[in-house]
C-alpha positions as a LaTeX table, in Angstrom:
\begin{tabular}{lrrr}
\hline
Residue & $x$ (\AA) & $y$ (\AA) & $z$ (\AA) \\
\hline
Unk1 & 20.65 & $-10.46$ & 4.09 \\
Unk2 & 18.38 & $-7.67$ & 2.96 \\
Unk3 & 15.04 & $-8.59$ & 1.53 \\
Unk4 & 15.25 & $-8.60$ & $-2.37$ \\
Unk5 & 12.10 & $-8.31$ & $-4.70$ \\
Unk6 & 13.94 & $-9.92$ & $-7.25$ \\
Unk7 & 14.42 & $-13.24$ & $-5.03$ \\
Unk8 & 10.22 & $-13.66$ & $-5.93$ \\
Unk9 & 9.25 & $-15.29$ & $-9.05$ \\
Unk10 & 6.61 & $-12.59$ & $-9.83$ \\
Unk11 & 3.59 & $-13.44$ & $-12.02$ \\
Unk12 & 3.70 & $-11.74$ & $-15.57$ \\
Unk13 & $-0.12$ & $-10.99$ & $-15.04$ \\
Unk14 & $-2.28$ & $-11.60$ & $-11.81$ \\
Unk15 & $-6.00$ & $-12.15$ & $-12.71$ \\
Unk16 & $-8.48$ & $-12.04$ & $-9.31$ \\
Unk17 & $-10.94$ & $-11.86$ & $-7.19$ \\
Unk18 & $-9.76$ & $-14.98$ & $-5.62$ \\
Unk19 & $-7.06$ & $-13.82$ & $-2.78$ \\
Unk20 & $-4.21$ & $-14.16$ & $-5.21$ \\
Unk21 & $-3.68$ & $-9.93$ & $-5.14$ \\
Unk22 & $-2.56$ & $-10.51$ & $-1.48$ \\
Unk23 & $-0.85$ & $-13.85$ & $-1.90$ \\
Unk24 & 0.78 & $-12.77$ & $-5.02$ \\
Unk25 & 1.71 & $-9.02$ & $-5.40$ \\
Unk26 & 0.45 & $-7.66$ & $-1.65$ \\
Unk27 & 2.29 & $-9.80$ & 1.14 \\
Unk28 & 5.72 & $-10.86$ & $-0.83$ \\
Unk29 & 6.09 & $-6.52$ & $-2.50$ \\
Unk30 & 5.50 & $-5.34$ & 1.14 \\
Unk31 & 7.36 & $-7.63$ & 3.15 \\
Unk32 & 10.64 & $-6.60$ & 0.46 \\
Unk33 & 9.91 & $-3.04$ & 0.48 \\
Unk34 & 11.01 & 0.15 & 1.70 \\
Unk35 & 9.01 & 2.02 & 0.09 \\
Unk36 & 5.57 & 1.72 & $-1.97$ \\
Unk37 & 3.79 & 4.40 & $-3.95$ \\
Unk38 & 0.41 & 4.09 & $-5.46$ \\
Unk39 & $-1.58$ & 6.00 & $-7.97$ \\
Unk40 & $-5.13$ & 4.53 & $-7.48$ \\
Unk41 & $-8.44$ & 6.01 & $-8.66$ \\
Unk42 & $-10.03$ & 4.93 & $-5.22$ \\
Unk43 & $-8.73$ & 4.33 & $-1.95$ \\
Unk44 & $-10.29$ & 2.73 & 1.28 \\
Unk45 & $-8.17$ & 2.07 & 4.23 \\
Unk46 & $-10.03$ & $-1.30$ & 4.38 \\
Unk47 & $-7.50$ & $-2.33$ & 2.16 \\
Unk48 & $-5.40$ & $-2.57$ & 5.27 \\
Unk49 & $-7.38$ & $-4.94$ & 6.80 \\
Unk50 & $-8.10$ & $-6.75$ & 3.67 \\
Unk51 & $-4.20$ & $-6.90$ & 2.47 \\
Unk52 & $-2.91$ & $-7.37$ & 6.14 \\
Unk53 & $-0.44$ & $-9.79$ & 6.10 \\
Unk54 & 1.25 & $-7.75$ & 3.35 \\
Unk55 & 0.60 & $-4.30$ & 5.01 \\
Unk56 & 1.56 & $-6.18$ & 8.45 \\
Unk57 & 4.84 & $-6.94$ & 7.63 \\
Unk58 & 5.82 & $-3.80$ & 6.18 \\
Unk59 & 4.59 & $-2.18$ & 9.42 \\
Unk60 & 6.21 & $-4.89$ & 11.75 \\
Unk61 & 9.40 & $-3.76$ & 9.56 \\
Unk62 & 8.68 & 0.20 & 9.89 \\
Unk63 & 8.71 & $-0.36$ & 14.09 \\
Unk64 & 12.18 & $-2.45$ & 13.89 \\
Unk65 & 14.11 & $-0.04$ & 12.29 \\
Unk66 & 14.50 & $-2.05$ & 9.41 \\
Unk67 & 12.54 & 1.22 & 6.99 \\
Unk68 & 13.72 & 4.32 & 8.16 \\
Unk69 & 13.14 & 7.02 & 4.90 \\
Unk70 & 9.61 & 8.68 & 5.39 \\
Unk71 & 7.38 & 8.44 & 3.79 \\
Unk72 & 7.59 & 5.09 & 2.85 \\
Unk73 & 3.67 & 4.58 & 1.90 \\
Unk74 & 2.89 & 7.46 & $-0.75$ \\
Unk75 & $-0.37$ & 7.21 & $-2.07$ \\
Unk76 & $-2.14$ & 9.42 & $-4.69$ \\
Unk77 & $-5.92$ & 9.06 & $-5.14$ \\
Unk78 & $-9.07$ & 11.08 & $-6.53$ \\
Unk79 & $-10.70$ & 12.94 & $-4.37$ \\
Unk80 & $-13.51$ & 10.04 & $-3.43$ \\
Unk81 & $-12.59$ & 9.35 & 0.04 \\
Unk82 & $-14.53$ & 8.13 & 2.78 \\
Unk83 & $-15.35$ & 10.68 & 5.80 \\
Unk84 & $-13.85$ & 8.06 & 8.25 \\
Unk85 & $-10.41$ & 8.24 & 6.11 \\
Unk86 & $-10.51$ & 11.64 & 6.06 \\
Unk87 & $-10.90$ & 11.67 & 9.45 \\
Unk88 & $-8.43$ & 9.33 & 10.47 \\
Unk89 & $-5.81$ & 10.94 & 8.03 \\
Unk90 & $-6.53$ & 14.69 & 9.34 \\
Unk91 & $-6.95$ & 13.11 & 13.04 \\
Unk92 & $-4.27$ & 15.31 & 15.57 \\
Unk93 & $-2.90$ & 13.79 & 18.73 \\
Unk94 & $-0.82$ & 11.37 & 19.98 \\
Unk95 & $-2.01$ & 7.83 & 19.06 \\
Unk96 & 1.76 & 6.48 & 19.50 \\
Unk97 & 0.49 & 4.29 & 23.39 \\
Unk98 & $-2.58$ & 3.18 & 21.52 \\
Unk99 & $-0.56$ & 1.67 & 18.61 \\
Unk100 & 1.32 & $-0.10$ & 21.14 \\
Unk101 & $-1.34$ & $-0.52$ & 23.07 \\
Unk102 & $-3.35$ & $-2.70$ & 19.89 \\
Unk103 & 0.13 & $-4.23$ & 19.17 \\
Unk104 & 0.45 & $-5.90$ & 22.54 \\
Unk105 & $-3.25$ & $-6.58$ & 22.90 \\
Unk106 & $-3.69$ & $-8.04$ & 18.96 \\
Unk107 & $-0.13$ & $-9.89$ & 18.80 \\
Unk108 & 1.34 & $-8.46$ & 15.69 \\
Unk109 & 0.37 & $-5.19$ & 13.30 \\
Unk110 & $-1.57$ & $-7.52$ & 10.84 \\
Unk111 & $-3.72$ & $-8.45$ & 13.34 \\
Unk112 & $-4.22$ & $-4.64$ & 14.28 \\
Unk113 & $-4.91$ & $-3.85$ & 10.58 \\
Unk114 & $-7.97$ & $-6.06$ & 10.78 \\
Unk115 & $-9.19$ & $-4.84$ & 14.23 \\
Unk116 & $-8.23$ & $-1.36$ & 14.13 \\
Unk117 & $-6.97$ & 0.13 & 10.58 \\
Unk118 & $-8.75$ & 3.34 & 11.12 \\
Unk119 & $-6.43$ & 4.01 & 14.29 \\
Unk120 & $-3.38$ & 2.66 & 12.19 \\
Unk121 & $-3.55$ & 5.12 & 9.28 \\
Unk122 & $-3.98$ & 8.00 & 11.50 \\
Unk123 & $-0.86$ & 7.05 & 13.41 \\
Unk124 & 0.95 & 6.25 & 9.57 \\
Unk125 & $-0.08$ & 9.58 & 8.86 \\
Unk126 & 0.61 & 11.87 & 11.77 \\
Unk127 & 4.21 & 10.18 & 12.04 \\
Unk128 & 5.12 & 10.79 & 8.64 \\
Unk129 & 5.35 & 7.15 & 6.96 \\
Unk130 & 1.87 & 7.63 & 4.71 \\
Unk131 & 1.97 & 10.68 & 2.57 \\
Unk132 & $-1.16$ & 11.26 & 0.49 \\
Unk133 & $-2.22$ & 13.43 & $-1.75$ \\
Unk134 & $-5.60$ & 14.01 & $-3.65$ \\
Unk135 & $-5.00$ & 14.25 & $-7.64$ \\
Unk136 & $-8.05$ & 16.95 & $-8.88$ \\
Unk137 & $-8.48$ & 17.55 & $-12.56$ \\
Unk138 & $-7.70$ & 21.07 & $-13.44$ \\
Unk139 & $-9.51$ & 20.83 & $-16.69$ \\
Unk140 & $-12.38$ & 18.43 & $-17.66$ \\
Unk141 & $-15.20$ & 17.09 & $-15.47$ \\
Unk142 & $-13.26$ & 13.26 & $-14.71$ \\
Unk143 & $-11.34$ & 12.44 & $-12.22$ \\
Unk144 & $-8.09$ & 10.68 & $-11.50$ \\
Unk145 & $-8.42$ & 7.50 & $-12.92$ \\
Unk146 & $-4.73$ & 5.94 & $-13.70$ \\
Unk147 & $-4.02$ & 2.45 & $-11.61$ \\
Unk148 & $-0.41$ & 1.27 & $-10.85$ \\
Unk149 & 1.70 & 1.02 & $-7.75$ \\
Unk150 & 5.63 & 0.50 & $-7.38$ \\
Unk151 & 7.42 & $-1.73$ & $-4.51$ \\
Unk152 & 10.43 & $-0.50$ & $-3.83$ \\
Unk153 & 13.29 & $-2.61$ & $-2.03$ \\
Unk154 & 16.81 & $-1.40$ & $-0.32$ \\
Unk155 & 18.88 & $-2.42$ & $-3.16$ \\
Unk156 & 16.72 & 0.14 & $-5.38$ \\
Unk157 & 15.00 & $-2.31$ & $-7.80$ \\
Unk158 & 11.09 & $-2.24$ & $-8.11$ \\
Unk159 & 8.48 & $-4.24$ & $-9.36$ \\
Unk160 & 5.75 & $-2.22$ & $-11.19$ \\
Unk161 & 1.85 & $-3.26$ & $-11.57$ \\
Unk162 & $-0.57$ & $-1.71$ & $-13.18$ \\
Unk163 & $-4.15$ & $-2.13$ & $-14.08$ \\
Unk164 & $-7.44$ & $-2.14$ & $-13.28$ \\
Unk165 & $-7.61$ & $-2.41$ & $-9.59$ \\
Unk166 & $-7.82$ & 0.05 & $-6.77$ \\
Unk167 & $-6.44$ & 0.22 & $-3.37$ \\
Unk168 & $-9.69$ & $-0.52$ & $-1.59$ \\
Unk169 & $-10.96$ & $-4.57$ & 0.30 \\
Unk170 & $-13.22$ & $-4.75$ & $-2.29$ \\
Unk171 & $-10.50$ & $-4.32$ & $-4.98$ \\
Unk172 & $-8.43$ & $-6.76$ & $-3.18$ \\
Unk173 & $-10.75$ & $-9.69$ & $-2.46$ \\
Unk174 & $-14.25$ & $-8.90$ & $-4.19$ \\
Unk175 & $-13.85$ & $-7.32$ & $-7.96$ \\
Unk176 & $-12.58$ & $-9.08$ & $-10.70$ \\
Unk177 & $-9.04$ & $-7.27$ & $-11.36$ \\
Unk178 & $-6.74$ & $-7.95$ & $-14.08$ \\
Unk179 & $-2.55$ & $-6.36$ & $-13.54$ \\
Unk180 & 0.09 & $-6.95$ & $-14.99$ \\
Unk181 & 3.46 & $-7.27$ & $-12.90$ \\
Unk182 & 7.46 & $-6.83$ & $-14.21$ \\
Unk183 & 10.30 & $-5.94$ & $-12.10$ \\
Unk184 & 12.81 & $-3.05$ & $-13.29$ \\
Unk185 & 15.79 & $-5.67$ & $-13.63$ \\
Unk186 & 13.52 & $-7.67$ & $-16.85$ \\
Unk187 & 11.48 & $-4.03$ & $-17.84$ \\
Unk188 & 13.24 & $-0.57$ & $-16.87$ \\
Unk189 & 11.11 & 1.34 & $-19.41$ \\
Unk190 & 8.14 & 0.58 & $-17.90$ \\
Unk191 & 9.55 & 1.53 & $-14.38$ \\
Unk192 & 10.40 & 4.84 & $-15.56$ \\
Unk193 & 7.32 & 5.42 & $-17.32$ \\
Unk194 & 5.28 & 5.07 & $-13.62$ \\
Unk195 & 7.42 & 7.32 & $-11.73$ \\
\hline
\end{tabular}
């Protein structure tokens, strides 16, 4: 049986900073996903370690064969990004042994997340399952500044959340965030509307 996003009782709105981002939207929209796409004002790739379980899973399903479209992680952010994450997502080389290599040695790719998530979006990135792209204002001094992400299963429905929080540890685990969460199957409008 394929993993469903509707079989989740979803939370009409998720109020944090006390873990329930992962617990509630994070691990049970990436373990169902094939795809997920983010529009975030800031992005961190500590979010990987902070959300691993969630970002685990999806990886764990990327290396079984069970996600196969690239990419399947499309993010789109302002152009405030750390010079490690720039690094690690402009990085060149072949980082597939090490992956395996962290795998082995950390016994799953949510425990490599929290060791090693530098390493892991490079290796996202350079084999085509992260796409991101870097929203600049053409007019205006501000910046990118919307908030909502979209999970994605194989049966093509989606749970949409939007917000104020950002894909970054701090928005995950430390800020107080306030989202609110509805599936396309109960709200297609809104589905459409984040597209």
């Amino acid at each position: 049986m394929k993993p469903s996003l509707k079989e989740t009782i979803w939370p009409r709105f998720i109020e944090a900073p006390d873990g329930k981002l992962v617990a509630r939207l994070y691990e049970p929209g990436l373990r169902c996903a094939v795809r997920y796409d983010r529009c975030c004002a800031y992005f961190s790739s500590s979010v990987l370690s902070a959300a691993a379980s969630g970002f685990g899973a999806f990886i764990e399903r990327v290396l079984s064969g069970a996600i196969t479209e690239k990419p399947a992680l499309r993010l789109l952010v302002n152009e405030e990004l750390s010079a490690p994450d720039v690094e690690a997502l402009l990085a060149k080389g072949e980082e597939r042994p090490l992956i395996s290599t962290m795998i082995t040695h950390f016994g799953s790719p949510a425990n490599a997340l929290q060791k090693s998530r530098l390493q892991m979006l490079a290796w996202l990135t350079r084999e085509g399952w992260l796409e991101m792209r870097v929203g600049v204002m053409r007019k205006g001094g501000g910046i990118l500044h919307a908030k909502f992400g979209l999970f994605t299963d194989e049966l093509g429905d989606a749970v949409v959340f939007a917000g104020s929080g950002n894909e970054s540890a701090s928005a995950v685990h430390g800020n107080y965030e306030q989202l609110e969460v509805s599936g396309n199957w109960t709200d297609p409008a809104r589905q459409e509307n984040f597209r």
